[in-house]
C-alpha positions as CSV (number, residue, x, y, z in Angstrom):
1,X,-17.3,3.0,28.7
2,X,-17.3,2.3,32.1
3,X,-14.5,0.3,34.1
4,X,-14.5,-3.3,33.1
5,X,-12.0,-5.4,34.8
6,X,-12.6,-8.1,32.4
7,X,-12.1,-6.0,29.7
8,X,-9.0,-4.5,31.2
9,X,-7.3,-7.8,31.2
10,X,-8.0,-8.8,27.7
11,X,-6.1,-5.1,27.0
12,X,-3.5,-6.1,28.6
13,X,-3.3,-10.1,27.7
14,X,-3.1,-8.5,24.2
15,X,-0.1,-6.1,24.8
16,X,1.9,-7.9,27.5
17,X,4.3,-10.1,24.7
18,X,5.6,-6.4,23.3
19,X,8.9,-5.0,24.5
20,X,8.2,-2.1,26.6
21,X,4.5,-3.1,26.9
22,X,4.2,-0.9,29.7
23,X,2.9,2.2,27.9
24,X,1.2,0.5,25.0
25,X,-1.0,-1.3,28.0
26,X,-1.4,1.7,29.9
27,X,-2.5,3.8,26.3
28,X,-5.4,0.8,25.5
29,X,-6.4,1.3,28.3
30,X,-6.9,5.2,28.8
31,X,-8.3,5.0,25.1
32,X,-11.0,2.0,26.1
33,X,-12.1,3.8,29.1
34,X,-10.8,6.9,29.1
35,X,-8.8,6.4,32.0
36,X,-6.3,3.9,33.8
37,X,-8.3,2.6,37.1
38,X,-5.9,2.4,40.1
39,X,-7.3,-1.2,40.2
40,X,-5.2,-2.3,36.9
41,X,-1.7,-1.8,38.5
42,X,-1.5,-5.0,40.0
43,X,-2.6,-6.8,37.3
44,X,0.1,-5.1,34.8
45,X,3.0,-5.6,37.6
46,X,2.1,-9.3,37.1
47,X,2.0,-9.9,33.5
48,X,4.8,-8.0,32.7
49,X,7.0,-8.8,36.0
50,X,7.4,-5.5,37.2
51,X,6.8,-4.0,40.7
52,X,3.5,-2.3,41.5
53,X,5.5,0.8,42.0
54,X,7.2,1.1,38.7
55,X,3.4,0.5,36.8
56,X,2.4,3.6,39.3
57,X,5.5,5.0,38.5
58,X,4.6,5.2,34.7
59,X,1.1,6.2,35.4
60,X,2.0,9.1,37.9
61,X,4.9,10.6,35.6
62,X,2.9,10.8,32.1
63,X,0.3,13.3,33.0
64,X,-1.9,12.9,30.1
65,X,-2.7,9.4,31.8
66,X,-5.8,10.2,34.2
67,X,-7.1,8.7,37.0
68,X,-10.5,9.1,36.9
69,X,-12.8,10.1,34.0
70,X,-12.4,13.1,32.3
71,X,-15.8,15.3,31.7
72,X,-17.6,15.3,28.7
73,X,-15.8,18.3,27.7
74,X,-11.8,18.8,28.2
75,X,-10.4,22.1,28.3
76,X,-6.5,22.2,28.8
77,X,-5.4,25.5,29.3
78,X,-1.8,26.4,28.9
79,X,-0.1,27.9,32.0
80,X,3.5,28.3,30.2
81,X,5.6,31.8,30.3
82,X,4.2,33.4,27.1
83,X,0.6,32.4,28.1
84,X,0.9,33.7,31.4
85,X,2.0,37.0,29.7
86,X,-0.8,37.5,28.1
87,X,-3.3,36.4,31.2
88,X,-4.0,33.1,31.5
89,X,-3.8,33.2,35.2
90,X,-6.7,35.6,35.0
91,X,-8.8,33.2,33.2
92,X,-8.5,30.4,35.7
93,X,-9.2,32.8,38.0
94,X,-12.6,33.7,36.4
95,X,-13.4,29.9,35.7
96,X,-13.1,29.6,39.6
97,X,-14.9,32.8,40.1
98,X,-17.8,32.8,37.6
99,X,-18.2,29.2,37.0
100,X,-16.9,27.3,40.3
101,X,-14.5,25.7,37.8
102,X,-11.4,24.6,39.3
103,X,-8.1,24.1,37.5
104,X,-7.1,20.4,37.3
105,X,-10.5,19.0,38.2
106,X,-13.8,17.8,36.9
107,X,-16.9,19.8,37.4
108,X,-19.1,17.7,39.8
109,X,-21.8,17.1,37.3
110,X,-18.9,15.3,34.8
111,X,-20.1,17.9,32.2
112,X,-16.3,19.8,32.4
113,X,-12.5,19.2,33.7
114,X,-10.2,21.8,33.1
115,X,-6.1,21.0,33.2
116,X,-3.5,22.9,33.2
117,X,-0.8,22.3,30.4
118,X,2.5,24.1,29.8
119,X,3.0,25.2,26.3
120,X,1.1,23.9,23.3
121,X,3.7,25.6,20.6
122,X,1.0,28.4,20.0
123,X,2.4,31.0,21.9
124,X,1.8,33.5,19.2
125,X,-2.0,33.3,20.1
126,X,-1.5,33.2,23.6
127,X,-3.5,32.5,26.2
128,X,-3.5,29.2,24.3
129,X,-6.1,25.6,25.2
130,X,-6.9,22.7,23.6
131,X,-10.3,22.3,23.8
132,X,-11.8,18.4,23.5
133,X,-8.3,18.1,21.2
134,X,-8.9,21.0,19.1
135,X,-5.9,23.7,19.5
136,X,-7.1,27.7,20.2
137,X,-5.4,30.3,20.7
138,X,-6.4,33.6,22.1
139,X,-8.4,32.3,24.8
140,X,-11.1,34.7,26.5
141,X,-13.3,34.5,29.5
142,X,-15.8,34.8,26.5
143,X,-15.0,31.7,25.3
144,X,-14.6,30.2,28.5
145,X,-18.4,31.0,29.2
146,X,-19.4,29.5,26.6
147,X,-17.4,26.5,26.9
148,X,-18.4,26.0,30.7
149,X,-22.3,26.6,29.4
150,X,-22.1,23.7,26.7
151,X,-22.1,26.0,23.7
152,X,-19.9,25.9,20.5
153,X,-16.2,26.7,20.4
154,X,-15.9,26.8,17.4
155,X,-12.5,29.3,16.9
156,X,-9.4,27.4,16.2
157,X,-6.0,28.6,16.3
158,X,-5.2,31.1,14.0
């Protein structure tokens, strides 16, 4: 769904009367539209009688809020120690290389964003990713191609 201010203040109309309503607001919202507009701050600094900065403040420190939409397809790919280990860094590099993909951004099309994560507990499987949710381990530029080509992914973590 695309941004709906009217909808956006009927989210947080209903959520405004909880204690700590802060992250319950900013969570409708990222699940209505898939991400928090910068637009919304003002309005959540008012009905819950905070400063603009500390609604910012809780957007900006949780990084699974976004601020734009997310591409059809959502690859995070784990960047912690045991990941790195066993090459992660070399499979953003070949996203950037063969794809054009770069790490923490949306392809320009909206078809794929790629973010960087650190650890997913599967560091057995390493190079780990969550991919649209679903946890994988042993991640390969094989599976990477296919991913950034719209086919199945169909490997999960074990």
């Amino acid at each position: 769904m695309s941004w709906d201010d009217a909808v956006a203040s009927s989210i947080v109309n209903e959520y405004k009367h909880l204690a700590g309503a802060t992250l319950p607001i900013l969570h409708a919202l990222q699940e209505n539209f898939g991400y928090v507009d910068k637009r919304v701050v003002p309005l959540i600094a008012d009905a819950l009688n905070m400063s603009k900065a500390e609604i910012f403040g809780a957007i900006t420190f949780y990084h699974d809020f976004r601020h734009e939409p997310a591409g059809q397809t959502v690859v995070k790919l784990c960047r912690a120690e045991a990941c790195q280990s066993m090459g992660c860094e070399s499979l953003v590099a070949h996203l950037k290389d063969a794809h054009g993909v770069e790490i923490n951004a949306t392809t320009p099309d909206g078809r794929l964003t790629v973010e960087t994560v650190y650890c997913l507990g599967n560091c057995a499987l390493g190079p780990a990713a969550l991919i649209d949710g679903e946890l994988v381990g042993r991640v390969d530029e094989d599976l990477l191609d296919a991913v950034c080509k719209g086919q199945s992914h169909d490997r999960m973590a074990g």
